[in-house]
Residue, then its C-alpha position, 0 to 999 in steps of 0.5 A: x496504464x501499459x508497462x510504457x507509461x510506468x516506465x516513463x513515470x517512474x524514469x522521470x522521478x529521483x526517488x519515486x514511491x511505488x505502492x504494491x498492494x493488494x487482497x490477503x485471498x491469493x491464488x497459490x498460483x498467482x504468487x510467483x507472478x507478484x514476486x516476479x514483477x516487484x523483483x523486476x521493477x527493483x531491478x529496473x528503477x534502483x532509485x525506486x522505494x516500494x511501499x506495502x501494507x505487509x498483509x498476507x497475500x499479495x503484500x507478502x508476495x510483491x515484498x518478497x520480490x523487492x526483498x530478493x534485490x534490496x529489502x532495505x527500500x522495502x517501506x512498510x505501513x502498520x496498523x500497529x508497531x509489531x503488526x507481522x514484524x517477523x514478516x519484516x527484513x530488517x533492512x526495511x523501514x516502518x511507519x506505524x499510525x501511533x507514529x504520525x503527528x495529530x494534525x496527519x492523522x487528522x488528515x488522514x481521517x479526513x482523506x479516509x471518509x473522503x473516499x470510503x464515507x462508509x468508514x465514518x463512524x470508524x474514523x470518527x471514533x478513533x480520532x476522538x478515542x472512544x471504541x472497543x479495542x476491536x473496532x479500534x484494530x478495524x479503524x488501524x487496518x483502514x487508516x493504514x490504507x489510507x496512510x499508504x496512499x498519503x504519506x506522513x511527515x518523514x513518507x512522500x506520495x506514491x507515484x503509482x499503485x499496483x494491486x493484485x485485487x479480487x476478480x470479481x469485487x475489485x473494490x471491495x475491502x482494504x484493498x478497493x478503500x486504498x485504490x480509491x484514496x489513490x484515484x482521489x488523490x491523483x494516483x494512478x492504480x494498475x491492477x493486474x488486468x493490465x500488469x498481467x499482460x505486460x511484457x519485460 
């Protein structure tokens, strides 16, 4: 997708969702690239709420931009309630995976295997509450992705992803886990490939 067809998907939309997401390994460089776009687009779309994972990396530099214009339409998903939470503005809203209702982190585990079979086993457990405490923290980072891409009861669906993803293994990781629950739910995934040539 060109920066044309953002703009007009997200000027069509009255409170549009923009997930802005991606690998925890970024270049140092490549920071202030994440932090520009995000400002721009909160700038662009005042309507618009953008939703990250507040990982390090290019979580933290994409939450940085939209926090520079408005913190308060920052929205964070958790793996766990205090995961980072000095990493938060306190203008920002959080949703933590012990805040959704059964029956949504049902759907969510369902969505989880469906895009990434893989996490089967993981997924499996944590619903049925038998694992280790460190696979439980595992299984949390995976459902979190996907809790981002799904929403829950009091979260819409995003409209967009924009990632910052590993040049060589985009798919690998968290990161690869959530752009696929995007594709399979309609989503469209912009990664730096294209963002990166955009002109604003």
């Amino acid at each position: 997708m060109n920066y044309a067809g953002l703009f007009t998907l997200l000027s069509g939309e009255n409170s549009p969702v923009v997930l802005l997401e991606g690998a925890r390994e970024l270049p140092e460089p490549q920071a202030p690239y994440l932090t520009a776009l995000a400002a721009h687009l909160a700038r662009t779309f005042p309507n618009a709420r953008f939703r990250t994972g507040n990982a390090k990396g290019s979580d933290e530099a994409f939450a940085a931009g939209v926090a520079s214009v408005d913190a308060a339409r920052l929205e964070f998903v958790l793996p766990y309630a205090t995961h980072r939470s000095s990493r938060r503005p306190a203008e920002s809203s959080a949703t933590a995976i012990a805040d959704i209702s059964p029956a949504r982190v049902q759907e969510v585990v369902d969505a989880t295997l469906a895009a990434s079979p893989q996490y089967e086993r993981v997924a499996a457990n944590y619903r049925e509450g038998r694992m280790h405490p460190r696979q439980r923290a595992t299984a949390q980072l995976i459902l979190r992705d996907t809790l981002k891409v799904t929403g829950a009861e009091n979260m819409v669906r995003p409209v967009a992803g924009i990632f910052y993803v590993h040049a060589a293994d985009p798919d690998r990781g968290g990161t690869g886990h959530t752009m696929r629950v995007c594709r399979a739910m309609g989503v469209p995934v912009i990664t730096q490939f294209e963002w990166m040539g955009w002109e604003f």
